[in-house]
C-alpha positions in Angstrom: -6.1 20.8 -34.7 -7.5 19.1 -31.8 -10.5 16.8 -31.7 -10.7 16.4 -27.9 -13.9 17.2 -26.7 -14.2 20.2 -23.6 -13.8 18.3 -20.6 -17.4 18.0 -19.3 -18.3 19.0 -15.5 -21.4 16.9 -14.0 -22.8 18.1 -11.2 -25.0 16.8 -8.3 -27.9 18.6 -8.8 -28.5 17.7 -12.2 -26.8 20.6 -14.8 -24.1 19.5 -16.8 -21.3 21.9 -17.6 -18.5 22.7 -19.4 -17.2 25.4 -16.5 -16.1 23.8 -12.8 -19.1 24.5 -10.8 -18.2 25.6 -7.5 -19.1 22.6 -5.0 -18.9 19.0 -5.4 -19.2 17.7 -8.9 -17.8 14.8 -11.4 -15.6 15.7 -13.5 -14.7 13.7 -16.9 -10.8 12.4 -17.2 -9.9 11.2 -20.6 -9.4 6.9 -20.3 -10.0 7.1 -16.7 -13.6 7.9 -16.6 -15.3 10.4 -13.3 -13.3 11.7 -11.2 -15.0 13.6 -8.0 -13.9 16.9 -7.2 -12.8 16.3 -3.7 -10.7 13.3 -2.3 -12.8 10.6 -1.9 -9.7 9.0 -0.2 -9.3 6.6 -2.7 -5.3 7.5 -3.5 -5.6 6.7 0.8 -7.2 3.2 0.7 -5.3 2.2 -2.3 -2.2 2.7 -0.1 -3.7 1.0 2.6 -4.2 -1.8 0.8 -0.5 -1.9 -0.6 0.2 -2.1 3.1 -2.1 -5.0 3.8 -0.3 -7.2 1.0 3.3 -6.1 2.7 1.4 -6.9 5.9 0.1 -10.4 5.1 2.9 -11.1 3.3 5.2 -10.7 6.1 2.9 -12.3 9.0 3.0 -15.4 6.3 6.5 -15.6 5.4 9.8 -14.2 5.7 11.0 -11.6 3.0 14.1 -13.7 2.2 11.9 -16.7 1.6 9.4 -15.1 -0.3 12.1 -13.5 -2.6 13.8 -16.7 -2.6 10.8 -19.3 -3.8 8.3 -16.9 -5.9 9.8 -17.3 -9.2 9.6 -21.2 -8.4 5.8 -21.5 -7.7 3.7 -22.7 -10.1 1.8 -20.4 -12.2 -1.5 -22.0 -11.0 -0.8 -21.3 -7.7 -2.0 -17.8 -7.9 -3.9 -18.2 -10.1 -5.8 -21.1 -9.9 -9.5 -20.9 -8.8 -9.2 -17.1 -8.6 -8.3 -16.1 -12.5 -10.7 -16.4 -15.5 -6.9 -16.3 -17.6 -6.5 -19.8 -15.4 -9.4 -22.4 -16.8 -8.3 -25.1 -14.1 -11.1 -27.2 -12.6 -10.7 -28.9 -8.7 -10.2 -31.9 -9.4 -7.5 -31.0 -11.6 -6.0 -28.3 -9.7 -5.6 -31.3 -6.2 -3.6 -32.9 -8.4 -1.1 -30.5 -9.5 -1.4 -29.8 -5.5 -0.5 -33.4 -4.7 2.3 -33.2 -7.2 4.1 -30.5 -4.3 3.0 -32.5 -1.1 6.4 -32.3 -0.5 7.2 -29.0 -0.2 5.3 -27.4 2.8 6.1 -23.6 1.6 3.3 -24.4 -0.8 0.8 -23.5 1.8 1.8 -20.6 2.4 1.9 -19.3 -0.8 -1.6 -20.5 -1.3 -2.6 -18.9 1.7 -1.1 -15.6 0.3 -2.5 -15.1 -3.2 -5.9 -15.6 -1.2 -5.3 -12.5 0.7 -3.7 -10.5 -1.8 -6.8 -11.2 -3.9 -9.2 -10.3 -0.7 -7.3 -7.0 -1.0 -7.0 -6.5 -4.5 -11.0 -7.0 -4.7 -11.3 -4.2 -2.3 -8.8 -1.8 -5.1 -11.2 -2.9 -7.1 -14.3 -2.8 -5.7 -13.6 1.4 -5.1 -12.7 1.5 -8.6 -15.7 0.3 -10.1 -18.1 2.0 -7.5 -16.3 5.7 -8.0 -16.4 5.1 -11.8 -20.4 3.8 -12.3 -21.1 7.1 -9.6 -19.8 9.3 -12.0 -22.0 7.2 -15.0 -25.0 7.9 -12.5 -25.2 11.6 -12.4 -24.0 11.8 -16.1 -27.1 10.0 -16.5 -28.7 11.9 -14.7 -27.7 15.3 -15.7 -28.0 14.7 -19.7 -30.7 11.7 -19.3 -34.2 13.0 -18.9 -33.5 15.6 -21.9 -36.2 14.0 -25.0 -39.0 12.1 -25.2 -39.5 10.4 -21.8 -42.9 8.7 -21.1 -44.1 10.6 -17.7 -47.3 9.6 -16.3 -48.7 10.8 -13.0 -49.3 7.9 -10.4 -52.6 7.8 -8.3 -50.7 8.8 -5.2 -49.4 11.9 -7.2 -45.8 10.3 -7.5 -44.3 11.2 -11.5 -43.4 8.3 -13.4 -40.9 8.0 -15.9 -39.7 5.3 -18.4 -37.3 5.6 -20.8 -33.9 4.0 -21.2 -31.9 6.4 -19.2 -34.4 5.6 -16.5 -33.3 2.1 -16.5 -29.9 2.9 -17.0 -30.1 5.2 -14.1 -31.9 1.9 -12.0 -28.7 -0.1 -13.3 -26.5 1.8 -12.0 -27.8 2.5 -8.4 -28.1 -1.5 -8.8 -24.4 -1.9 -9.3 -23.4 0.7 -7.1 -25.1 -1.2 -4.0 -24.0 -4.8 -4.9 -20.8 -3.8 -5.2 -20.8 -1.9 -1.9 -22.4 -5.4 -0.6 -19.1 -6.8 -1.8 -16.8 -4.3 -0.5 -18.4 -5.0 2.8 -17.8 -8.7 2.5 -14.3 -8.2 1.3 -13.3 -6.3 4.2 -14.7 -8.4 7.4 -13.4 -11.6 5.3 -9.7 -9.4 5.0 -10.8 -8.0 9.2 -11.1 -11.8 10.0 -7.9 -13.3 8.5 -5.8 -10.7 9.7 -7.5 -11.4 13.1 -6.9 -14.5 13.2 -3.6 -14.9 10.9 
């Protein structure tokens, strides 16, 4: 017997389903989270971005010499300064630096794993925003079900408080700071490649 829950169909306009609704709606994909019911072109840009890293990659180095020296590099090369899993301070990481001065291919790898992390913010970026859009109209479709506290402003506007009404105020929050950074993370990516 199966204890999997009917997959659940959020919709726009605030009615949550177990039935596909006919136009543009969230629908709920077991450990992925929302998925929208059109393309929202993010199988698109995720390619696009594999391209980039092939793109940087080859405008950096050549293939052979990639292939050749990138199971020689350091560990904190990549990871250094740009990894939580890599607890390495400055000071310390100029002197494991200094330690290679003699190897100029070093740069380049540096210079590498900084845009392939520019790019992989952007996968990233998508991600998060796709998946906290779906939380939103969740929210919204089940949230103001219960014992809100609605008040009528002065200028006629409704107020509500509860906690889905914060949670909804989260997650436009999120949604927009992390479409700041999208933003940022693609004229940083525009300008390197520019000027690479």
């Amino acid at each position: 017997m199966s204890t999997l829950m009917p997959p659940h169909f959020v919709n726009l306009d605030g009615v949550l389903t177990t039935k596909p609704p006919a136009g543009l709606h969230f629908l709920e994909v077991p450990m992925e989270g929302w998925r929208i019911s059109r393309s929202d072109r993010t199988r698109e840009i995720s390619e696009l971005c594999r391209a980039l890293d092939h793109g940087f990659r080859a405008a950096i180095m050549r293939k052979s010499e990639y292939e050749l020296l990138v199971g020689a590099m350091p560990q904190f090369l990549a990871e250094g300064g740009l990894s939580a899993d890599c607890p390495i301070g400055k000071d310390q990481f100029e002197k494991q630096l200094a330690r290679y001065a003699d190897r100029p291919e070093i740069n380049k790898f540096l210079y590498f794993y900084d845009c392939e992390r520019l790019v992989s913010s952007i996968s990233q970026c998508l991600f998060e925003i796709n998946s906290v859009v779906g939380d939103f109209y969740h929210t919204l479709n089940v949230g103001f079900l219960g014992n809100n506290a609605v008040s009528l402003g002065k200028d006629g506007v409704v107020i509500t408080r509860s906690y889905r009404v914060t949670q909804l105020m989260a997650y436009l929050n999120f949604v927009f700071i992390r479409l700041h950074s999208l933003l940022d993370y693609s004229v940083k990516l525009a300008i390197e490649a520019q000027n690479i």
